[in-house]
LUMROTI-593513 format. One line per field, with one value per residue (C-alpha): residue in three letters; chain; x, y, z; residue number from 1. Coordinates in pm, 1 decimal, padded with zeros to 6 digits, always signed. Example, Ala and Ser with C-alpha at 12.3 -4.5 7.8 and 13.67 -1.06 7.14 Angstrom:
BEGIN
residu: (ALA, SER) .
chaine: (A, A) .
east: (+01230.0, +01367.0) .
north: (-00450.0, -00106.0) .
up: (+00780.0, +00714.0) .
num: (1, 2) .
END
This chain:
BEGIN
residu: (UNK, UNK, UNK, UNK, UNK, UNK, UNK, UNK, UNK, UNK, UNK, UNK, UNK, UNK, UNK, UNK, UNK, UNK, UNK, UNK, UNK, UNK, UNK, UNK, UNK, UNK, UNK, UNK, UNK, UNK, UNK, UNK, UNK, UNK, UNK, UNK, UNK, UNK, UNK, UNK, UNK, UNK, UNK, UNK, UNK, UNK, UNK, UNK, UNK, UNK, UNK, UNK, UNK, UNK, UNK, UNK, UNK, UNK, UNK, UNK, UNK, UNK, UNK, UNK, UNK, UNK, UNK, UNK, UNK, UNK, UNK, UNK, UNK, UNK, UNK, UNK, UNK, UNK, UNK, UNK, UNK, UNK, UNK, UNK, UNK, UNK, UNK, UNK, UNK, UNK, UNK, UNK, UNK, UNK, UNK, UNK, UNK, UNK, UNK, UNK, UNK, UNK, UNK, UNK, UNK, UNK, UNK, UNK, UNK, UNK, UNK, UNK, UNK, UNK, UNK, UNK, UNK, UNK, UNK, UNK, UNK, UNK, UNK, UNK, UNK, UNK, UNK, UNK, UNK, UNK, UNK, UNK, UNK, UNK, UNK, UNK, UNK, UNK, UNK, UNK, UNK, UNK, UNK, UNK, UNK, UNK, UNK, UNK, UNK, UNK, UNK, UNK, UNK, UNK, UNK, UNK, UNK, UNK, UNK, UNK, UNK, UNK, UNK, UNK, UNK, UNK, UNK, UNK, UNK, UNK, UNK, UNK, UNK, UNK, UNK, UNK, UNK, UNK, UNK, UNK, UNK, UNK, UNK, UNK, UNK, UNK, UNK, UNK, UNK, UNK, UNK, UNK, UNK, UNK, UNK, UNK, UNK, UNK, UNK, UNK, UNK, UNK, UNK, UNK, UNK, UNK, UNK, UNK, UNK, UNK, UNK, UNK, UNK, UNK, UNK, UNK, UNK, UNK, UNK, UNK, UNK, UNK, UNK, UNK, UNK, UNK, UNK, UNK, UNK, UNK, UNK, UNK, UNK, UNK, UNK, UNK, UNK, UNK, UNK, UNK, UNK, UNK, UNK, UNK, UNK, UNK, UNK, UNK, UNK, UNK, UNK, UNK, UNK, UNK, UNK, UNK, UNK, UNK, UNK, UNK, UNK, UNK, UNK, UNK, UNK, UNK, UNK, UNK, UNK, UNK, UNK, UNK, UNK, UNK, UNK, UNK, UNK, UNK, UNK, UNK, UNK, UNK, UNK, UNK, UNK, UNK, UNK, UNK, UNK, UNK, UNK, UNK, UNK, UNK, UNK, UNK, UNK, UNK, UNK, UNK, UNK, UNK, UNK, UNK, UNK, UNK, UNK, UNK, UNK, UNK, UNK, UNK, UNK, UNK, UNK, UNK, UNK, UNK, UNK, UNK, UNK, UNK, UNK, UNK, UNK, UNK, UNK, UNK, UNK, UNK, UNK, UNK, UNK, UNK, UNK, UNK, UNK, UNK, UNK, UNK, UNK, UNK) .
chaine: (A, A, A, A, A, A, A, A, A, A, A, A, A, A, A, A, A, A, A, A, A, A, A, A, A, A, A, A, A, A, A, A, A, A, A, A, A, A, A, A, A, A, A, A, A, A, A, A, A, A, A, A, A, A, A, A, A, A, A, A, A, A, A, A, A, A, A, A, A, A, A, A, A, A, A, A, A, A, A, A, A, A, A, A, A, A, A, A, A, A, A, A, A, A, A, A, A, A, A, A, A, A, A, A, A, A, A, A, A, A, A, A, A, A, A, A, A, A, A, A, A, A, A, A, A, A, A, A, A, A, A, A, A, A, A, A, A, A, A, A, A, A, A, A, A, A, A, A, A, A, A, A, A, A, A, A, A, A, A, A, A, A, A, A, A, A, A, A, A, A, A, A, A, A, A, A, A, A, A, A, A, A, A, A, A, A, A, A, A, A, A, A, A, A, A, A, A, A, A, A, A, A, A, A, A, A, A, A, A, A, A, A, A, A, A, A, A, A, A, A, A, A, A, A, A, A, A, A, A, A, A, A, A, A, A, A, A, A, A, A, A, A, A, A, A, A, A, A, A, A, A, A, A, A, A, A, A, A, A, A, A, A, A, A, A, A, A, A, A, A, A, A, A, A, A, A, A, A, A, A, A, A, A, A, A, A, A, A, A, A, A, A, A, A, A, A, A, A, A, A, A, A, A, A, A, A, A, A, A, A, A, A, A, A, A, A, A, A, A, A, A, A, A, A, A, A, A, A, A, A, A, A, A, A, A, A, A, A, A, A, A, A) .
east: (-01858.4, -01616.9, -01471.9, -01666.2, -01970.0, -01864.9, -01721.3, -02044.7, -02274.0, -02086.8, -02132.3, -02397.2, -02222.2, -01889.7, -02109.1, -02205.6, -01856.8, -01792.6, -02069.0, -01968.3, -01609.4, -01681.0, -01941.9, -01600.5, -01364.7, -01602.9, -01428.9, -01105.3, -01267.8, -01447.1, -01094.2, -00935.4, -01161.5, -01220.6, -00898.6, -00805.1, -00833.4, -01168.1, -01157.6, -01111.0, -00932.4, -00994.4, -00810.5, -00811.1, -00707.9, -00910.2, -01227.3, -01109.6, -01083.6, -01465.8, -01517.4, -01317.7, -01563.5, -01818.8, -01677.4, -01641.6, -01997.1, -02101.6, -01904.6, -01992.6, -02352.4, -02352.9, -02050.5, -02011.8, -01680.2, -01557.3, -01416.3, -01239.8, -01101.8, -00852.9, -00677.0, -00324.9, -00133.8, -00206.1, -00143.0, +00196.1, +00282.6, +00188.1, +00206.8, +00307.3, -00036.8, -00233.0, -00025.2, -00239.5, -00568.9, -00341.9, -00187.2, -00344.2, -00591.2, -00778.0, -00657.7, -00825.2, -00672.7, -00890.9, -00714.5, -00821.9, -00440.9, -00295.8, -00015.1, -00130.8, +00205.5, +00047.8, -00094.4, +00184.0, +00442.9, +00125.0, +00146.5, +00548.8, +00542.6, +00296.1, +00476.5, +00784.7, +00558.8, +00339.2, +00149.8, -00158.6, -00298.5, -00394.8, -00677.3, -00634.0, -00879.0, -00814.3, -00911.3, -00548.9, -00403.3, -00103.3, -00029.2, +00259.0, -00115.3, -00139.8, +00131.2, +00098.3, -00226.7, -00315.0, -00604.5, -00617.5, -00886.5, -00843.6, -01087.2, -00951.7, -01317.6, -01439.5, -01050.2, -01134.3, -00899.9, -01065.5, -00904.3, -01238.6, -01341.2, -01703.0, -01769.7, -01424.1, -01639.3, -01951.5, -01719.5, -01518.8, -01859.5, -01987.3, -01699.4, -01657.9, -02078.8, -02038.3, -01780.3, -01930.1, -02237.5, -02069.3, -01906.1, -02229.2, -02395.5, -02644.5, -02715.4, -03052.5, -02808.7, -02589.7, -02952.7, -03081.7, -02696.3, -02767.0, -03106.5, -03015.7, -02811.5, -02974.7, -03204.9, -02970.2, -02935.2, -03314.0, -03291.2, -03004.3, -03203.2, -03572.6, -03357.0, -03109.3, -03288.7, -03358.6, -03009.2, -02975.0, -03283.5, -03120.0, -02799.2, -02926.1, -03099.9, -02843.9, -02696.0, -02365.7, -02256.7, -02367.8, -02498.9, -02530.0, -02715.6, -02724.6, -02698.9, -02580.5, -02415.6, -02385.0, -02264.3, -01902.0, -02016.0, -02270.0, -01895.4, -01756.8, -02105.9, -01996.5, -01634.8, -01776.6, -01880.6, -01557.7, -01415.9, -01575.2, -01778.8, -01576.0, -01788.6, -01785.9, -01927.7, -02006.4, -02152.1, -02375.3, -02581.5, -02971.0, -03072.9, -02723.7, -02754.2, -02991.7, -02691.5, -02487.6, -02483.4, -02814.1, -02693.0, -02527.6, -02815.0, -02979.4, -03089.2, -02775.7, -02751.7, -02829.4, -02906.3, -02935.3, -03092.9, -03133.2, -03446.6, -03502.2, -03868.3, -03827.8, -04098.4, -04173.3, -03835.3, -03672.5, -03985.7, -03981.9, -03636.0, -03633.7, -03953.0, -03734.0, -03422.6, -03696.3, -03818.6, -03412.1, -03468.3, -03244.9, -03329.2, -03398.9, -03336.4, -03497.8, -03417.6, -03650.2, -03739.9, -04137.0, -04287.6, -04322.4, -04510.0, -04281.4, -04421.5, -04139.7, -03882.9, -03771.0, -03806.2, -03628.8, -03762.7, -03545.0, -03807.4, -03781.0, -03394.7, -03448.2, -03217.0, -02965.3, -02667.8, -02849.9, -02947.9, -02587.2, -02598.8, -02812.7, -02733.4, -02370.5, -02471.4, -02742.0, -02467.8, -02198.3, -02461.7, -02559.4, -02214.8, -02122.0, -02370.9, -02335.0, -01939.7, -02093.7, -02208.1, -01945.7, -01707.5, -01450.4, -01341.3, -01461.2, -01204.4, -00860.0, -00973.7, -00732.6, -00476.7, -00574.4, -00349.4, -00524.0, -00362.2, -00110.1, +00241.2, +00508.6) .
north: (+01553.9, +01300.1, +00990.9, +00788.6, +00919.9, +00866.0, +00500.9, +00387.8, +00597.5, +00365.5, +00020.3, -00062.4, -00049.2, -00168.0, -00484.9, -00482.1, -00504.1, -00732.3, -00973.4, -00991.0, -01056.9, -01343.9, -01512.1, -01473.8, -01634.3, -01953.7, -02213.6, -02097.4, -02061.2, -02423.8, -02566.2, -02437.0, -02564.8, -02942.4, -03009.8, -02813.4, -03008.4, -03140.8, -02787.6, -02368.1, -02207.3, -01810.0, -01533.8, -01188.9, -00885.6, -00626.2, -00615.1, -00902.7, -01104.5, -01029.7, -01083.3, -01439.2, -01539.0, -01475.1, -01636.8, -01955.3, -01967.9, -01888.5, -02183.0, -02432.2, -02350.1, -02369.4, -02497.7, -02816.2, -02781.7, -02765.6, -02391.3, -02175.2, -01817.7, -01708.5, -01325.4, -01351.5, -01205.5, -01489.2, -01741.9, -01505.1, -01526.4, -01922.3, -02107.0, -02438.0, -02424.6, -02406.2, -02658.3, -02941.7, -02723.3, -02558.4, -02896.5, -02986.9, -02755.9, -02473.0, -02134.8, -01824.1, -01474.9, -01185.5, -00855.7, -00456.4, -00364.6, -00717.9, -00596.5, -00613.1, -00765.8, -01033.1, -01226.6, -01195.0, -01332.2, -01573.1, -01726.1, -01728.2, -01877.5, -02190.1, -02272.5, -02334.5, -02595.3, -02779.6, -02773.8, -02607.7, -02428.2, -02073.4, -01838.9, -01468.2, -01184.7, -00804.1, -00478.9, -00407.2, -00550.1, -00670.7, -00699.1, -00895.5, -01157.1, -01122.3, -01291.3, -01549.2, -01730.0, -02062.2, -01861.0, -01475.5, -01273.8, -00873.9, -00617.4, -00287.1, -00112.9, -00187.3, -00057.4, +00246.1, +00541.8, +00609.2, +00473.2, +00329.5, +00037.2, +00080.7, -00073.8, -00285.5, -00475.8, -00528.1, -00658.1, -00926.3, -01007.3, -01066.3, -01235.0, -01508.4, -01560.2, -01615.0, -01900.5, -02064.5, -02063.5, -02194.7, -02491.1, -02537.1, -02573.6, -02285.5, -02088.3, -01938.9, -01793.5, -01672.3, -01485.0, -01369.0, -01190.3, -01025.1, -00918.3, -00750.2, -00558.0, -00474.3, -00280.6, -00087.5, +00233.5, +00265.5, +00134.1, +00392.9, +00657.9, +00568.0, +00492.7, +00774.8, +01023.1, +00718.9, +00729.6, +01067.5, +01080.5, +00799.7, +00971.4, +01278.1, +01112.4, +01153.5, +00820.7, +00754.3, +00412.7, +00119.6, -00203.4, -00485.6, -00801.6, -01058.2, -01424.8, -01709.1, -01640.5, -01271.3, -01226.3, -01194.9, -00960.3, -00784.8, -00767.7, -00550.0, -00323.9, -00241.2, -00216.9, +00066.2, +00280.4, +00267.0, +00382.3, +00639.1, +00824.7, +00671.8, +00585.5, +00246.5, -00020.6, -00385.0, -00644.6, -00989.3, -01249.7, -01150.5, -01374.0, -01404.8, -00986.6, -01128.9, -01335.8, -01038.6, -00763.1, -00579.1, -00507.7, -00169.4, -00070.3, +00250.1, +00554.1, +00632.0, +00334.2, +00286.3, -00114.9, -00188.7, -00519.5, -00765.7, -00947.4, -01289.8, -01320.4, -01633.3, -01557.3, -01472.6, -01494.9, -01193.4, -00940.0, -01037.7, -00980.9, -00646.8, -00533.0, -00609.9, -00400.4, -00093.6, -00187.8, -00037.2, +00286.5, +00214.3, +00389.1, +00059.9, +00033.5, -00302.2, -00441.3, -00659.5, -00800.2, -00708.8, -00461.4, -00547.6, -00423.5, -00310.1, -00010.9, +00213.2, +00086.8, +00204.0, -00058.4, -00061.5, -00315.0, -00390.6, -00630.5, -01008.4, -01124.3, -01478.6, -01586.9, -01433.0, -01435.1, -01177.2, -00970.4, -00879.7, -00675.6, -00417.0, -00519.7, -00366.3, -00023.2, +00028.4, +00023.8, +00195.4, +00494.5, +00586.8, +00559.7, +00809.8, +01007.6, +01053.3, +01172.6, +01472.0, +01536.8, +01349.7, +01570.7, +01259.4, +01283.9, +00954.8, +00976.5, +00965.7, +00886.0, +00964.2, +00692.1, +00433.6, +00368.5, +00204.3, -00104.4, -00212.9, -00284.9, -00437.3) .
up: (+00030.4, +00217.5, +00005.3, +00250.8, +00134.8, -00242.2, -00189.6, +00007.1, -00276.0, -00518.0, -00376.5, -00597.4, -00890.8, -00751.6, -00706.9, -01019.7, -01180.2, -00945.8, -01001.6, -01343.3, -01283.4, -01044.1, -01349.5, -01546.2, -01326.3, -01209.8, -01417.0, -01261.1, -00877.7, -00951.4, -01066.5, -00738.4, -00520.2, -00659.0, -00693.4, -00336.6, +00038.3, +00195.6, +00435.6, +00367.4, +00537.0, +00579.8, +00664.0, +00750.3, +00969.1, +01110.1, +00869.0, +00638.1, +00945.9, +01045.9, +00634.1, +00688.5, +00986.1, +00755.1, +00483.1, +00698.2, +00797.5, +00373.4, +00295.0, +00601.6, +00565.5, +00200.0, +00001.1, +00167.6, +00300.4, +00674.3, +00703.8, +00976.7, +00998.7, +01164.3, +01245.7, +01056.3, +01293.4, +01503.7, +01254.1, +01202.6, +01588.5, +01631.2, +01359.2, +01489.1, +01663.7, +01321.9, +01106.7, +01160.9, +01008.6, +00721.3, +00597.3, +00268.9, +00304.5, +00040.5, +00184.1, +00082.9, +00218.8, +00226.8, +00186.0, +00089.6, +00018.1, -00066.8, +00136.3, +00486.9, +00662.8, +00874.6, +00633.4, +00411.3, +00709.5, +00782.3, +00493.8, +00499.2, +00784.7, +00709.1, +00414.0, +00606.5, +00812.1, +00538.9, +00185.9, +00112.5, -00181.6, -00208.5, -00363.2, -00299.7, -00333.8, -00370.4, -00400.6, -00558.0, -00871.7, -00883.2, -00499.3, -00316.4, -00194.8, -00590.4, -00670.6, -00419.8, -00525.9, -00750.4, -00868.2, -00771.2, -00754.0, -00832.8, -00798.8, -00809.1, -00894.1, -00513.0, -00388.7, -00071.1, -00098.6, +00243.7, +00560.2, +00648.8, +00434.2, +00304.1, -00074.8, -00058.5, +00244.8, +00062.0, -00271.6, -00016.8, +00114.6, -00220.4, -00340.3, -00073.9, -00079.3, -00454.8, -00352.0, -00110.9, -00338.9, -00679.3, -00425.2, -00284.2, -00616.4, -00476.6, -00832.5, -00624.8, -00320.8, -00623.8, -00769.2, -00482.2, -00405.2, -00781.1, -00709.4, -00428.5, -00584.6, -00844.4, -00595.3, -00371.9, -00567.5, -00483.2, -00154.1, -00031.7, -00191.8, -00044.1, +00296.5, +00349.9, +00517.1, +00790.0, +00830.1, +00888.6, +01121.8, +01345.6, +01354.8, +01506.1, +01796.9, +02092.2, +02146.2, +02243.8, +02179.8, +01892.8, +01915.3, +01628.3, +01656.7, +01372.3, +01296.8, +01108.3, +00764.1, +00813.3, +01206.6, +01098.4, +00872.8, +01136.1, +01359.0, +01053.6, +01105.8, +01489.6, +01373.5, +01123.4, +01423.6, +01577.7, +01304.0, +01116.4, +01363.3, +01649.2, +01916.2, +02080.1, +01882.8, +01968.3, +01811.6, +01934.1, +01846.9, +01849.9, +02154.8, +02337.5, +02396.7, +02676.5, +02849.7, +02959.1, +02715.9, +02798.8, +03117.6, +02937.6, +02705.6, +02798.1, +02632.4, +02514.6, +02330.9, +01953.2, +01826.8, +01509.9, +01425.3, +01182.9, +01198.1, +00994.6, +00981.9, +01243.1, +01464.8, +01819.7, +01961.4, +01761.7, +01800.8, +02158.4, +02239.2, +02008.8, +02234.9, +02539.7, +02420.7, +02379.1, +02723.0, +02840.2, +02633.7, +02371.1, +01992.8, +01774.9, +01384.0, +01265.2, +00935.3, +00802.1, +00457.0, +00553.8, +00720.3, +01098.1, +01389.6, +01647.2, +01852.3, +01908.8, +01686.4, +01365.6, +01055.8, +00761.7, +00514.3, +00205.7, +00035.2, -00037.2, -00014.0, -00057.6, +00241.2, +00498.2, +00290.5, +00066.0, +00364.7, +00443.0, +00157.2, +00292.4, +00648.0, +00611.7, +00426.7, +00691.7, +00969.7, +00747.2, +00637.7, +00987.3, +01125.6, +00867.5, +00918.1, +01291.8, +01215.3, +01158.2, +01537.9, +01667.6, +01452.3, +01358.4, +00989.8, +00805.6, +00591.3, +00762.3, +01152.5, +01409.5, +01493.3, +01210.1, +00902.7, +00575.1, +00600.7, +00823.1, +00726.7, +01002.8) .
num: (1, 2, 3, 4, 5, 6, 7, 8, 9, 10, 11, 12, 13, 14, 15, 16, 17, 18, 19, 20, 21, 22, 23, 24, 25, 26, 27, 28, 29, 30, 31, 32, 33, 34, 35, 36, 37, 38, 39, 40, 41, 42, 43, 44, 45, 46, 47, 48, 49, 50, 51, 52, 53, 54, 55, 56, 57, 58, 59, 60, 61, 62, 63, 64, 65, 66, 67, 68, 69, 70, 71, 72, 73, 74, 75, 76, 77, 78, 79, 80, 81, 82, 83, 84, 85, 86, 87, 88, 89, 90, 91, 92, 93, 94, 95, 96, 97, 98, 99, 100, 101, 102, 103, 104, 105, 106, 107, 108, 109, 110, 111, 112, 113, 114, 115, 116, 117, 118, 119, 120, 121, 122, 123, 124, 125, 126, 127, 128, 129, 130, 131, 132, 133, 134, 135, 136, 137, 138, 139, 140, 141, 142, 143, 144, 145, 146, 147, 148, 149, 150, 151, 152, 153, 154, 155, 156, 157, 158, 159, 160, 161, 162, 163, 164, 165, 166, 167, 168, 169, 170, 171, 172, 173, 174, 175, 176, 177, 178, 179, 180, 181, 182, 183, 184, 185, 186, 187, 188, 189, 190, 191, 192, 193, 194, 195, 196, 197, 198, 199, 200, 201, 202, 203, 204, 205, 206, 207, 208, 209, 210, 211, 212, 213, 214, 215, 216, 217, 218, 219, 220, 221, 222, 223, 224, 225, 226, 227, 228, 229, 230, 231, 232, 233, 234, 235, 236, 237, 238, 239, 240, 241, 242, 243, 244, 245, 246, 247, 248, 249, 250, 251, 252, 253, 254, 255, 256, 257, 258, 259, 260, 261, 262, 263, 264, 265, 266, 267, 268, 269, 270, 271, 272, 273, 274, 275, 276, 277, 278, 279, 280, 281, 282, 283, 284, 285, 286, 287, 288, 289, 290, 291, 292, 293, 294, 295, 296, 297, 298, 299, 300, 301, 302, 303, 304, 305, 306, 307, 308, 309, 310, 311, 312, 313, 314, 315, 316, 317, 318, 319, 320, 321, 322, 323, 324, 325, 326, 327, 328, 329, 330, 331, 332, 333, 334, 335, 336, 337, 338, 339, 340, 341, 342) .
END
């Protein structure tokens, strides 16, 4: 058994723990943020950059506040262009390691340039992004020991939803996370010969189309292919794959799709991808009629955030899966380090 498959096996309770730890620390997270700037800013590298652009929609949408995310190395390489966004405003770093260089010489460098305040959050305890944080948030439990993050991505996720939702006042968004996560042990295990079954079709390259709250997240999803069964992932909004994309879809092609229940537009344009050849995986909190098309329904998730949740195992369980045929090891894939120190 790979540590891949362990880590992503032990996502639900990793969101357990770190549900609980979050409902611990509000009074602390609430503090931070009232008496923090009118804007959030977010950032990331790699996956906690795709995490941050998720993050920014969560707390846009839902907390109130005007948010952006940005990839710390480019924050590290031009900060004079982001002082006017950083200045007085509520910065929240993202971080696996909490010692991923570029957001450590990000933040070095801003401070030089103006004031801002700072909320970290980490799958290590203790970190050098530890230590730099009004209010930081440690979660060694969802920590991967794997090169390819799987459970520490779902834990961010969770983490930065639960903000956006205790700024946004949104105690149902903050249920309908728990509830979901309450019922992934029996959705991986109703689910994972799907996986396996969608693996061992012959396609070559991945596709994943989402929206709104959980796109940045959906980005992680393709990333996830790259990674642990390296083969070329990409994601895209559900309509936009129309404007360009879809051009490349063929047999070979595996999409993966996230369906919101808002009407004709998505079952049309999923009937049009199968219309190119591609193998289609649907999510969908109902069952759905689409000829062709295989549809995984999680149940009721009471919004989109909530869907991420299952969104992200879907793509990381097949992508693990198809390591197998591809022959990549999930666990320590060629060329990639863990984190990445300068």
């Amino acid at each position: 058994m790979s540590i891949t498959y362990a880590e992503i096996m032990a996502t639900p309770s990793s969101l357990r723990e770190t549900a609980a730890y979050l409902a611990g620390r509000r009074g602390d997270i609430a503090k931070f943020f009232s008496g923090s700037g009118d804007r959030v800013v977010f950032l990331g590298c790699g996956s906690s950059y795709c995490l941050a652009k998720s993050a920014a929609r969560l707390m846009t949408m839902h907390g109130g506040k005007p948010a952006f995310a940005y990839a710390a190395g480019d924050v590290m390489l031009h900060p004079d262009s982001y002082r006017a966004v950083f200045a007085g405003a509520a910065v929240v770093t993202i971080s696996r390691s909490g010692s991923t260089s570029e957001v450590v010489f990000a933040l070095d460098a801003m401070e030089d340039r103006c004031a801002f305040d700072v909320l970290t959050i980490n799958c290590v305890a203790d970190s050098p992004l530890s230590k730099r944080g009004a209010v930081t948030l440690d979660m060694p439990w969802a920590f991967d020991a794997s090169v390819c993050q799987t459970r520490c991505v779902s834990c961010l996720y969770y983490a930065v939803a639960s903000l956006a939702a205790l700024v946004g006042g949104r105690p149902d968004m903050d249920a309908a996370l728990l509830e979901a996560t309450g019922r992934l042990d029996g959705f991986i295990r109703d689910h994972e010969p799907v996986f396996a079954a969608v693996a061992a079709d012959p396609w070559k390259t991945a596709v994943v189309l989402a929206d709104a709250e959980i796109a940045g997240l959906a980005e992680e999803g393709a990333l996830a292919y790259r990674e642990i069964c390296q083969l070329p992932g990409s994601f895209f909004h559900v309509l936009d794959c129309r404007h360009g994309p879809m051009v490349l879809f063929d047999p070979k092609t595996l999409v993966v799709v996230q369906l919101t229940g808002a009407g004709d537009h998505e079952l049309n344009l999923v009937r049009e991808v199968l219309r190119t050849g591609c193998r289609v995986v649907a999510v969908s909190d109902e069952p759905v009629d689409i000829d062709g098309a295989t549809v995984i329904v999680t149940g009721p998730t009471g919004g989109q955030t909530a869907r991420g949740v299952y969104f992200i195992l879907v793509n990381q369980f097949i992508s693990l899966k198809k390591s197998a045929a591809t022959g990549a090891n999930p666990d320590q894939p060629t060329g990639l380090s863990p984190w990445i120190q300068l």
